[in-house]
PAROPA-849088 format. One record per residue: x, y, z of N, C-alpha, C, CB in turn. Coordinates in steps of 0.001 Angstrom, whole numbers, padded with zeros to 6 digits, always signed. Atoms other than C-alpha are relative to their C-alpha. Glycine has a CB too. Layout:
// PAROPA-849088
XYZXYZXYZXYZ;...
END
This chain:
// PAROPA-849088
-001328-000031-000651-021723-036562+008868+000678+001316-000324+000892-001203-000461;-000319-001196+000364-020097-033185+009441+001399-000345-001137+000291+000952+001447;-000756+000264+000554-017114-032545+006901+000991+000340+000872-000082+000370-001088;-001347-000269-001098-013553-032855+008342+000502+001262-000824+001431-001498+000156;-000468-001360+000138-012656-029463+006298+000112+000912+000222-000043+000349-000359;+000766-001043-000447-012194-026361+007465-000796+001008-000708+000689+000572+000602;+000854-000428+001153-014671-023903+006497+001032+000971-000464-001577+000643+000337;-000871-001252+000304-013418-021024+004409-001148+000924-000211+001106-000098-001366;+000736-000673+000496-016441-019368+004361-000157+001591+001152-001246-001018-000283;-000474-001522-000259-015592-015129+005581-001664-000338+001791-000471+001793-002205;+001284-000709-000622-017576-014353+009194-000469+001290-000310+000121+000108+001293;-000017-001800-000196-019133-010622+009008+000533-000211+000973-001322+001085+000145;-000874-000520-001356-017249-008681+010406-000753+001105+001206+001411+000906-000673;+000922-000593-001370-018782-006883+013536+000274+001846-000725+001053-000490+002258;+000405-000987+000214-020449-003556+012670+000664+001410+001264-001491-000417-000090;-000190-001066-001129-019352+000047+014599-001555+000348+000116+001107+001452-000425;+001915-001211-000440-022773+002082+016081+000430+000926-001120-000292+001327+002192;+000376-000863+001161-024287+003587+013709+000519+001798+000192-001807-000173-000108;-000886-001575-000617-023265+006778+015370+001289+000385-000110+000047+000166+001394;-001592+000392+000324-019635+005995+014684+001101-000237-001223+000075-001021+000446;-000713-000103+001372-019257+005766+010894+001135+000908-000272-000917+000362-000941;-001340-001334+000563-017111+008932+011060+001206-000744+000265+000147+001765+001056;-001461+000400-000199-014537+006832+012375+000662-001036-001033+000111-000625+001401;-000657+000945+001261-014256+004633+009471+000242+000567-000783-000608-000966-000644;-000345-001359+001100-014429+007706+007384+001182+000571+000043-000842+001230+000174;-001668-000670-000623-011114+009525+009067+001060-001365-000071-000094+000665+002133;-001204+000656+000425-009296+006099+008649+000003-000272-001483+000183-001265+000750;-000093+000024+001307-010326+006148+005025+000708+001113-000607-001187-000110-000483;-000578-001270+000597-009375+009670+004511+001718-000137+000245-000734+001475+000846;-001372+000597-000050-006069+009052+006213+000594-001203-000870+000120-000400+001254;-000518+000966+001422-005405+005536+003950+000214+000923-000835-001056-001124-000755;-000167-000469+001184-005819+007679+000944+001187+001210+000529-001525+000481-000753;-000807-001432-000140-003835+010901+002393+001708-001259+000056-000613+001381+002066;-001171+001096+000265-000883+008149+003258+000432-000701-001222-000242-001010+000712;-000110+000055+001130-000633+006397+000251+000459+001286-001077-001066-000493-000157;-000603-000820+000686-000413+009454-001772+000928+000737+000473-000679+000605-000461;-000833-000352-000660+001796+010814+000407+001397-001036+000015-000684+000230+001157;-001459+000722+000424+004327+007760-000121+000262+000095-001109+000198-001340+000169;+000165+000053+001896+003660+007993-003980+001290+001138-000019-002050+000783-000997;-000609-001149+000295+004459+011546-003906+001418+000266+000626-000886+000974+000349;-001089-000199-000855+007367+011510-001272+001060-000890-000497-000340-000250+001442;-000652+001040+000490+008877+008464-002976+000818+000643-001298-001043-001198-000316;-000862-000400+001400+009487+010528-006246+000808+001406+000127-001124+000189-001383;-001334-000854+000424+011088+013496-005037+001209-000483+001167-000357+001952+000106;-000823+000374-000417+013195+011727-002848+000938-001151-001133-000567-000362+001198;-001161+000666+001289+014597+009262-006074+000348+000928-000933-000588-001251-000990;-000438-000653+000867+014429+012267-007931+001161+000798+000273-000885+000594-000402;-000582-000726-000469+016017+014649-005991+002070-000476+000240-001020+000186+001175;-001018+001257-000684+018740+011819-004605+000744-000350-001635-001162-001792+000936;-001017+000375+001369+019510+011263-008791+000359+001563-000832-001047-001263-001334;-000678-001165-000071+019645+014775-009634+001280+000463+000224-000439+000446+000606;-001371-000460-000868+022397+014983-007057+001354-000417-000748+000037-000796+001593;-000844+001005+000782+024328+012403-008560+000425+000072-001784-000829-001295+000236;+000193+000176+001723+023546+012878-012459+000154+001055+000036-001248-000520-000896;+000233-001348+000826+023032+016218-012980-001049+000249-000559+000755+000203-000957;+001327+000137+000382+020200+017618-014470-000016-000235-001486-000812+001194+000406;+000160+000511+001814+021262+017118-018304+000205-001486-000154+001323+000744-001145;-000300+001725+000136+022293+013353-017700-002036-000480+000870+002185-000728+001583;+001413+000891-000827+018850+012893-015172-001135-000253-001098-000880+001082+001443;+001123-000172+001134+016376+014134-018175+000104-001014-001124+000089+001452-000689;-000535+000558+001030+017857+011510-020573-000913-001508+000507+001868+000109-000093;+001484+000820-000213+015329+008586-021094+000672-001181+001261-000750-001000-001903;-000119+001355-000564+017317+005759-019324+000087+000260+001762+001497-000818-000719;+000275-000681-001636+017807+007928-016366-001652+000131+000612+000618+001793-000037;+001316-000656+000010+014173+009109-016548-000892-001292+000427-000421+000739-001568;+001023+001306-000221+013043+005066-016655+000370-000260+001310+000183-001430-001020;-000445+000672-001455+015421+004293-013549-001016+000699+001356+001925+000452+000311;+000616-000743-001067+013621+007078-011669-001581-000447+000285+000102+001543-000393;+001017+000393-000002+010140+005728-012434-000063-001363+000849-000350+000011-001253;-000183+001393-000284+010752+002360-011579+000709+000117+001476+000939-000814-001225;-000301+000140-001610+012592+003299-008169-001014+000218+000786+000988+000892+000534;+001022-000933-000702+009928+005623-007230-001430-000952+000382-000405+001404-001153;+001306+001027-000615+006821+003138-007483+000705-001507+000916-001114-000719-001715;-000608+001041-000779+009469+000574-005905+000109+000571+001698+001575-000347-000744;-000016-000358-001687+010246+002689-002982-001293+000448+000933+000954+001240+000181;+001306-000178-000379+006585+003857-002631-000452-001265+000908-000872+000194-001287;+000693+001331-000123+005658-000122-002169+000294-000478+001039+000219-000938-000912;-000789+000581-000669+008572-001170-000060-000667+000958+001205+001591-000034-000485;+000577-000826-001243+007122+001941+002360-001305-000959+000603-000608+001729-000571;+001841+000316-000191+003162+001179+002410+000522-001430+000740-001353-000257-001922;-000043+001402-000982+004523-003028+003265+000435-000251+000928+000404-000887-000294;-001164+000590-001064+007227-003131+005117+000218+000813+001348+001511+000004-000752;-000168-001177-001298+007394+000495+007052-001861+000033+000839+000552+002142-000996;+001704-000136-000565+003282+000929+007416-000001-001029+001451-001422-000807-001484;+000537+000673-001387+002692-002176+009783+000635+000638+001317+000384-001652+000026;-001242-000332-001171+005802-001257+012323-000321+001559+000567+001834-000024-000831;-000086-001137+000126+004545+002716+012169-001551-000017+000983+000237+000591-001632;+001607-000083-000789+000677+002003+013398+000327-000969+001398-001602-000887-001200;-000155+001198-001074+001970-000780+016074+000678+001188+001079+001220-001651-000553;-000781-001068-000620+004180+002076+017240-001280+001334+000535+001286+000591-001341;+000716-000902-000122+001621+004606+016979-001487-000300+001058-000179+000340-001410;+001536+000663-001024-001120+002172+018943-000769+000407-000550-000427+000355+001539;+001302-000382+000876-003909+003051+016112-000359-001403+000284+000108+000577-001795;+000745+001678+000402-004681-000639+015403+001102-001455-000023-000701+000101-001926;-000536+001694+000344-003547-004665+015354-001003-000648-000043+000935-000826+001020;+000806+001262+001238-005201-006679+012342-000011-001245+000675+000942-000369-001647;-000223+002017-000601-003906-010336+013826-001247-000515+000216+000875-000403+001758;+000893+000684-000523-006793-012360+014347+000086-000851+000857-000471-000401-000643;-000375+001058-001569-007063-013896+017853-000159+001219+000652+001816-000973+000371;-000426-001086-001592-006337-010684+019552+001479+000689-000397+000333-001226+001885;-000861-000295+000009-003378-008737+019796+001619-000961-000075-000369+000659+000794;-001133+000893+000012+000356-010502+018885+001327+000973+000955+000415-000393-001856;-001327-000251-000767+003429-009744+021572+000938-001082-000512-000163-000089+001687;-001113+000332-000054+006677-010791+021142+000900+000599+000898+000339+000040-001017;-000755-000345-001239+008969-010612+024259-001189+001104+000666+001735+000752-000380;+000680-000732-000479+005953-008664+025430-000010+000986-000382+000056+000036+000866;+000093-001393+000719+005992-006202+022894-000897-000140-000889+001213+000540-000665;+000737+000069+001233+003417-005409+020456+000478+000070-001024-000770+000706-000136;-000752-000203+001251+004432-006782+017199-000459-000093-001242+000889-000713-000053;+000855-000311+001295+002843-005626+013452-000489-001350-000435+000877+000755-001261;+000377+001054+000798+001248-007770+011747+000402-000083-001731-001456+000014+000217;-000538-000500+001792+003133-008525+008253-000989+000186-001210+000999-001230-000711;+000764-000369+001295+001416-007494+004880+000316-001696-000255+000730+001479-001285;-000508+001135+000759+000837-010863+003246-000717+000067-001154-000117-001339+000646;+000352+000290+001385+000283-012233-000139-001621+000276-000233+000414-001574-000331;+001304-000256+000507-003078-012527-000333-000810+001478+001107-000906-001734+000114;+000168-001865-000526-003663-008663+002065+000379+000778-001886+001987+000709+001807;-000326-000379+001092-001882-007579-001413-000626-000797-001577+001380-000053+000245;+000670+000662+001502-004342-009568-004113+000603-000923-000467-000078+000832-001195;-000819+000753+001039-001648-012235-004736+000165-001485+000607+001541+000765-000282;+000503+001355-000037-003578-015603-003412+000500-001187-001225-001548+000219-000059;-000418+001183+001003-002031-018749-005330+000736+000335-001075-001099-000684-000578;-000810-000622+000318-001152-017755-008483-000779+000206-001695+001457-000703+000357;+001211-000394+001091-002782-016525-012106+000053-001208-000236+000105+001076-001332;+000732+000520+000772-005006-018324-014016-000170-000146-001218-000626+000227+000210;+000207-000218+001885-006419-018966-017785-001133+000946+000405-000596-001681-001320;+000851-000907-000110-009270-017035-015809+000394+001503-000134-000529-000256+001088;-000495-001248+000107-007048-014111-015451+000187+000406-001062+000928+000194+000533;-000356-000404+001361-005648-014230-018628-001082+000148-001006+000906-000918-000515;+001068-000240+001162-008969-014491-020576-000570+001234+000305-001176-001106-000136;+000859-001256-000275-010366-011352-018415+000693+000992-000196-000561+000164+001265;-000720-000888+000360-007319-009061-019544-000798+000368-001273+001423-000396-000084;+000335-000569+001088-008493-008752-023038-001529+001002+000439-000143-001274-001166;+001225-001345-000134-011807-007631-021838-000406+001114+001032-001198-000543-000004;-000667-001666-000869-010723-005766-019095+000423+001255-000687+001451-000215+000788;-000646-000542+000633-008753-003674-021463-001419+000568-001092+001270-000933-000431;+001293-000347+000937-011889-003368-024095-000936+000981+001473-001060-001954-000780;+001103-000104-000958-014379-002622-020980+000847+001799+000257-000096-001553+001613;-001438-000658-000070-011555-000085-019735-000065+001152-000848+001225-000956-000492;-000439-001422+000961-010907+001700-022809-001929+000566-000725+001575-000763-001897;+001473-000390-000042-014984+002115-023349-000518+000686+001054-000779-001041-000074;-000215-001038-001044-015575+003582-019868+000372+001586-000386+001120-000543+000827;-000482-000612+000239-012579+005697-020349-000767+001054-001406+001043-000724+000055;+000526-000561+000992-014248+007202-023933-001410+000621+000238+000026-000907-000962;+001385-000839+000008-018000+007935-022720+000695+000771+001081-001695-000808+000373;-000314-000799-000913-015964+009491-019564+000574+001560-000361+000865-000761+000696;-000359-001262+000441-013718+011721-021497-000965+000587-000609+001022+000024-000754;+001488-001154+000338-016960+012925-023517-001089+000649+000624-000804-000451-000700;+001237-000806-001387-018746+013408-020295+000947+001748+000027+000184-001272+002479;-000900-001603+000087-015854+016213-019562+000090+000834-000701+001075+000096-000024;-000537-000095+001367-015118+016851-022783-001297+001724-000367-000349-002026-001190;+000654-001100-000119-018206+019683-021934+001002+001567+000449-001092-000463+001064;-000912-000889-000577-016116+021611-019800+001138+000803-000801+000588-000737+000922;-001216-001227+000424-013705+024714-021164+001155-000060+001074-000686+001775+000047;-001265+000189-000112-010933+023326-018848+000316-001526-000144+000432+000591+001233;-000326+001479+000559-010988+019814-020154+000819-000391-001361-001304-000620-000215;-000522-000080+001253-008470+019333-022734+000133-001746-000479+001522+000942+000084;-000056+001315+000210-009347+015631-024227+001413-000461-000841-001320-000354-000732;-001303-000084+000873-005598+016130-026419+001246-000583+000923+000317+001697-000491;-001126-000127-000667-003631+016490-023604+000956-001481+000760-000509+001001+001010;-000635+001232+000550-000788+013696-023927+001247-000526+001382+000849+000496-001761;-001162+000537-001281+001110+011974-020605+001098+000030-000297-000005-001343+000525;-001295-000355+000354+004148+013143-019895+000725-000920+001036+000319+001630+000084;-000229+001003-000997+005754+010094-018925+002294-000150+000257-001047-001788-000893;-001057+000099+000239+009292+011165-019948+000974-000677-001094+000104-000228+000817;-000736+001150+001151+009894+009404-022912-000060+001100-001270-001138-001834-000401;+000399-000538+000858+010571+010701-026562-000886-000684-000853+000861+000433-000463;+001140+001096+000670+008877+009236-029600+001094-000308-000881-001681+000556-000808;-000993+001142+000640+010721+006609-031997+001291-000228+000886+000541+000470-001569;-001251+000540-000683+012762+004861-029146+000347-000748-000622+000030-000494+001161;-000416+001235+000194+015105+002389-030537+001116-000475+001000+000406-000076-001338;-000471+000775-000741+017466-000114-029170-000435-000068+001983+001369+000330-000436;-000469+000149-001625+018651-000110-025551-001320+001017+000984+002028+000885+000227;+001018-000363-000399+016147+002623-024834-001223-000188-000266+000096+000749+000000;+001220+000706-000124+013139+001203-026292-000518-001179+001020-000078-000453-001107;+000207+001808-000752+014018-002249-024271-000202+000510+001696+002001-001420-000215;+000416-000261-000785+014158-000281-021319-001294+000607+000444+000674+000303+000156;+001244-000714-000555+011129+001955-021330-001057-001011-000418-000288+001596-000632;+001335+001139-000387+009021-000869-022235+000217-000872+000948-000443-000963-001114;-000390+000198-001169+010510-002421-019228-000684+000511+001213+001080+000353-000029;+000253-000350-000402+009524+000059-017190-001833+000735+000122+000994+000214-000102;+001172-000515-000289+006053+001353-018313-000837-001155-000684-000202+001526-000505;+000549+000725-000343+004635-001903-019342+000178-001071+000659-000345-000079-000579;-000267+000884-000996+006035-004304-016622+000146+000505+001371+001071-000645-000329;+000249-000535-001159+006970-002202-013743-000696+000760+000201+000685+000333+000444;+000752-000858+000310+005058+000455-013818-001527-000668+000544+000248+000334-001526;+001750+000759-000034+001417-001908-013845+000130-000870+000966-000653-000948-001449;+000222+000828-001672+002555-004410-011209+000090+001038+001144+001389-001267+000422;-000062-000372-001302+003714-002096-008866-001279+001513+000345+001800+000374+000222;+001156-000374-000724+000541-000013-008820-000923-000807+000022-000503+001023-000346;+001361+000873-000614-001780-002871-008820+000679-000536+001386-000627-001548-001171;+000229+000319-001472-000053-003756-005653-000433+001300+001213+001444-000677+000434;-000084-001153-001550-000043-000333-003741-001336+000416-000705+001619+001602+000345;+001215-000262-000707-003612+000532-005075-000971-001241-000339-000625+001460-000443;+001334+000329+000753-006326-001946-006571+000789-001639+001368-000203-000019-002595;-000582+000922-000884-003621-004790-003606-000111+000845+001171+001456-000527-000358;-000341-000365-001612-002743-002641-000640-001317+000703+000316+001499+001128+000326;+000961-000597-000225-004735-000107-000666-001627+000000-000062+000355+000586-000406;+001506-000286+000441-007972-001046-002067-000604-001137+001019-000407-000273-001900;+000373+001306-001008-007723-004649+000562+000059+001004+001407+001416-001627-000015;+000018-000417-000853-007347-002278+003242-000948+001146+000735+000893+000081-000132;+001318-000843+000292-010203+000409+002114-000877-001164+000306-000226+000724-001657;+000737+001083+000913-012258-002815+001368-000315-000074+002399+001305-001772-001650;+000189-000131-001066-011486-003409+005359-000625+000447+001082+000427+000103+000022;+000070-000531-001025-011964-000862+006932-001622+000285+000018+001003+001117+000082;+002059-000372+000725-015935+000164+005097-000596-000886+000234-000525+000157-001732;+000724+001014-000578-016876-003432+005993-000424-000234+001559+000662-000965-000363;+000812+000184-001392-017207-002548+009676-000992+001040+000711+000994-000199+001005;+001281-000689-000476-019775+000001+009315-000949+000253-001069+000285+001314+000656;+001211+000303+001139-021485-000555+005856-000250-001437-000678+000280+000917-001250;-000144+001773+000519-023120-003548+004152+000963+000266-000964-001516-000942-000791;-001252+000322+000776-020820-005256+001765-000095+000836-002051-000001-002172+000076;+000352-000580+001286-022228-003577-001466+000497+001729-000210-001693-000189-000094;-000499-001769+000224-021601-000023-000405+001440-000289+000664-001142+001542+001083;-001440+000342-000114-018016-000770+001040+000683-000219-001563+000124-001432+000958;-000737+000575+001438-017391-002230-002641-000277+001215-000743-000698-001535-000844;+000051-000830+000893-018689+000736-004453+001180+001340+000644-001676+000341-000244;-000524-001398-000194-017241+003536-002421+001608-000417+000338-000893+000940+001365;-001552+000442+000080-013658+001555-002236+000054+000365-001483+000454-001787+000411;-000735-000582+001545-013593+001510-005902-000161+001640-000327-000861-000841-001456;-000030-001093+000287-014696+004965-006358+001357+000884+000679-001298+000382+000319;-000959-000899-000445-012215+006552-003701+001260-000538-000714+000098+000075+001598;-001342+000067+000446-009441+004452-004763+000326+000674-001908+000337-001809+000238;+000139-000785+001274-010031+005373-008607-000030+001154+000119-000974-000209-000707;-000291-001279-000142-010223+008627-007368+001559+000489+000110-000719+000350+001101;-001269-000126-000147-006978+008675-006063+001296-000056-001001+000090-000749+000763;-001240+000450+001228-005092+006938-008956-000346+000807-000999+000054-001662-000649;+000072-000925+000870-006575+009860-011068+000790+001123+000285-001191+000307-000177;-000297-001442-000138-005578+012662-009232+001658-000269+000097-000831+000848+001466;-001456+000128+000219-001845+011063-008972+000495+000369-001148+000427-001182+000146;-000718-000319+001551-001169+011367-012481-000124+001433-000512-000724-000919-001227;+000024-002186+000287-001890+015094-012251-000200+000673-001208+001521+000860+000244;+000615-001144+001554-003477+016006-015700-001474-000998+000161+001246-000204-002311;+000861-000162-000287-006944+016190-016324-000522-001253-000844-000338+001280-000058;-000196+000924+001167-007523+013927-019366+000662-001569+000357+001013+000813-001032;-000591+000970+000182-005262+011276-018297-000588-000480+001318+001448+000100-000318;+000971-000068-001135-007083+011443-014645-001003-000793-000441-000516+001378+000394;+001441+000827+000016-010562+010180-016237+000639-000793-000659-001475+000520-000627;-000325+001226+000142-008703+007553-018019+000348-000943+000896+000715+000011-000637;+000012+001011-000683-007121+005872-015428-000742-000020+000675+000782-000272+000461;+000920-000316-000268-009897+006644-013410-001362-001570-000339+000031+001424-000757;+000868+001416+000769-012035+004259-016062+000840-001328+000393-000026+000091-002014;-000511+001110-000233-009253+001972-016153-000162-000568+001552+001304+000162-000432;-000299+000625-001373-009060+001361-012121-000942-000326+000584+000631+000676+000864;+002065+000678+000010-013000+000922-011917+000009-001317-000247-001268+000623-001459;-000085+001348+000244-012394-001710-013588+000832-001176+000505+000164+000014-001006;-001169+000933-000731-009357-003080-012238-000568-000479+001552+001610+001028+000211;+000549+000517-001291-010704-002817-009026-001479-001239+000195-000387+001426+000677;+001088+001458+000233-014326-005151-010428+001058-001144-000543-001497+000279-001463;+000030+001479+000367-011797-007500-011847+000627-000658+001458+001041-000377-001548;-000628+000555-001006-010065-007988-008179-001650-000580+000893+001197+001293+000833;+001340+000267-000416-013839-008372-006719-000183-001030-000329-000963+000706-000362;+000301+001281+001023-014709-010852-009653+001048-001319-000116-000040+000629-001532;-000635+001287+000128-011574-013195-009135+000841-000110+001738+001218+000033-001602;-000171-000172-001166-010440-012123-005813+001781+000042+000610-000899-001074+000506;-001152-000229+000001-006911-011245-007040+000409+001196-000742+000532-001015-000347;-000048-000949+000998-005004-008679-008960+000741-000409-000879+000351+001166+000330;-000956+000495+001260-003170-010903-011500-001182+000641-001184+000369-002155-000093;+000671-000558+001318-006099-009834-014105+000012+001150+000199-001336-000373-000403;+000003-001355+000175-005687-006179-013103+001293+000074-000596-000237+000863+001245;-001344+000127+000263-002209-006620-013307+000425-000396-001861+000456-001249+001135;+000172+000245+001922-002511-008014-017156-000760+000758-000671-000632-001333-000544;+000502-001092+000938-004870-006090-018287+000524+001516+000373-001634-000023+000043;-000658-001526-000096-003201-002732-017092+001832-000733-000860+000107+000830+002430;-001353+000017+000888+000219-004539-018938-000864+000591-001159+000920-001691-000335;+000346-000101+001602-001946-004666-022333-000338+001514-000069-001424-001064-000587;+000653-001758+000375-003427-001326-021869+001692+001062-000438-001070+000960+002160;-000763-000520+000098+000249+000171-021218+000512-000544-001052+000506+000150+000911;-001051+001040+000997+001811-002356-023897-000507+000985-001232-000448-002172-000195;+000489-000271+001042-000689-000957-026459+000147+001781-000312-001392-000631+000107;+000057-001351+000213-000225+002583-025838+001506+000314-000527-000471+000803+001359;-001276-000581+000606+003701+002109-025984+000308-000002-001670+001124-000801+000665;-000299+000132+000982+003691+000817-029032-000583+001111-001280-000248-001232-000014;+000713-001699+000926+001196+003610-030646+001004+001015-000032-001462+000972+000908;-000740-001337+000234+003574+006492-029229+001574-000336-000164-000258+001086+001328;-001661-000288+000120+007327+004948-028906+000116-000902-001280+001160-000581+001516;-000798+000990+000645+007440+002180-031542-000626+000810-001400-000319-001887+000374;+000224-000141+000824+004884+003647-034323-000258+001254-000245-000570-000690-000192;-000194-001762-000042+004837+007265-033416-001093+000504+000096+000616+000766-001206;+001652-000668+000285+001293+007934-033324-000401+000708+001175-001297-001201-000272;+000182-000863-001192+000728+011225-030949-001487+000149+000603+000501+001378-000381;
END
């Protein structure tokens, strides 16, 4: 007797001619050029915009310095979800909807970003939470044979220390904020815009002209690429780099980003406490 459930089991998705890969290539290159392009456009527009307002001896001052972080990957996010769909519907590139195209009043209308497009199906787990710790171990091992891979090179400086705007021994009001900001905001809101938006939308687009194995490798690689070269030093590049390798196998392996999302808190949690709480450079 058939089951009355529906299935949930994924169709392939229909292949381009083999002759045609370039075109999945140019919307990959574009994803990544977009994305960093909201990253980057996001921070000198909060910067610039608090500048105006503050001044530049009040902006440099840590609590200013956290607000700006925390707008900047906020306004980045709010772009990529909310502006992206409405921008390609406009532009007639593409409509995701399944069925076919969606009108409203006979207009073509986006298709919204949803929860699980962004890695955030149901809701964490004890699975998530047990794969942080070794996310974070896995992670910071990577990261260590990586920097010694470089670590050849005469412009590789393995020393060189993220400049995230903070001093060292924060107390009160500014400790509570910058751990606020660089281990809570900071780690959700790039596991949604890359290892959520971006990496479900890479993940997309490589599945309609490679099997599913090379789509998965060369998503994580480009997107890890990307989240290296954002942070703009060389050193701190192959770390996150390691870290987002991984982040991106634990979204594969559970088919969310609540365990990227935890294990990039612990990673940031553990570093604040080395440089702002116990001083260790």
């Amino acid at each position: 007797m058939a089951s009355s459930k529906t299935s949930h089991v994924k169709q392939a998705p229909s292949k381009l001619p083999k002759n045609q890969w370039w075109r999945a290539a140019i919307k990959v290159l574009l994803l990544m050029i977009w994305v960093a392009a909201a990253v980057i456009v996001s921070q000198l527009i909060v910067g610039y915009l608090m500048l105006w307002i503050l001044g530049r001896d009040n902006f440099i001052q840590t609590v200013p310095t956290a607000i700006y972080s925390a707008l900047s990957y906020i306004l980045a996010l709010v772009w990529l979800v909310f502006a992206t769909p409405k921008i390609v519907v406009k532009l007639k590139i593409t409509n995701e909807r399944k069925g076919g195209e969606h009108h409203i009043n006979g207009r073509l209308a986006p298709r919204p970003v949803s929860r699980t497009d962004l890695g955030l199906r149901g809701a964490p787990t004890w699975t998530d939470i047990g794969l942080a710790p070794i996310g974070f171990i896995a992670s910071t091992i990577l990261a260590a044979m990586l920097v010694a891979l470089f670590s050849i090179f005469p412009w590789f400086n393995a020393e060189q220390a993220q400049d995230v705007g903070f001093g060292q021994y924060l107390v009160g009001a500014d400790r509570i904020i910058a751990f606020i900001v660089l281990v809570v905001v900071a780690p959700i809101a790039e596991e949604l815009i890359f290892r959520g938006w971006l990496y479900g939308k890479m993940r997309a687009i490589l599945n309609t002209s490679l099997a599913d194995v090379w789509s998965m490798i060369i998503s994580i690689f480009l997107v890890s690429l990307l989240f290296g070269i954002i942070h703009m030093q060389w050193n701190v590049g192959v770390n996150v780099f390691a870290m987002s390798v991984v982040l991106c196998a634990l979204r594969e392996i559970t088919g969310t980003i609540y365990a990227g999302i935890l294990t990039h808190m612990v990673k940031n949690g553990v570093a604040f406490f080395l440089l702002y709480v116990v001083g260790i450079v």
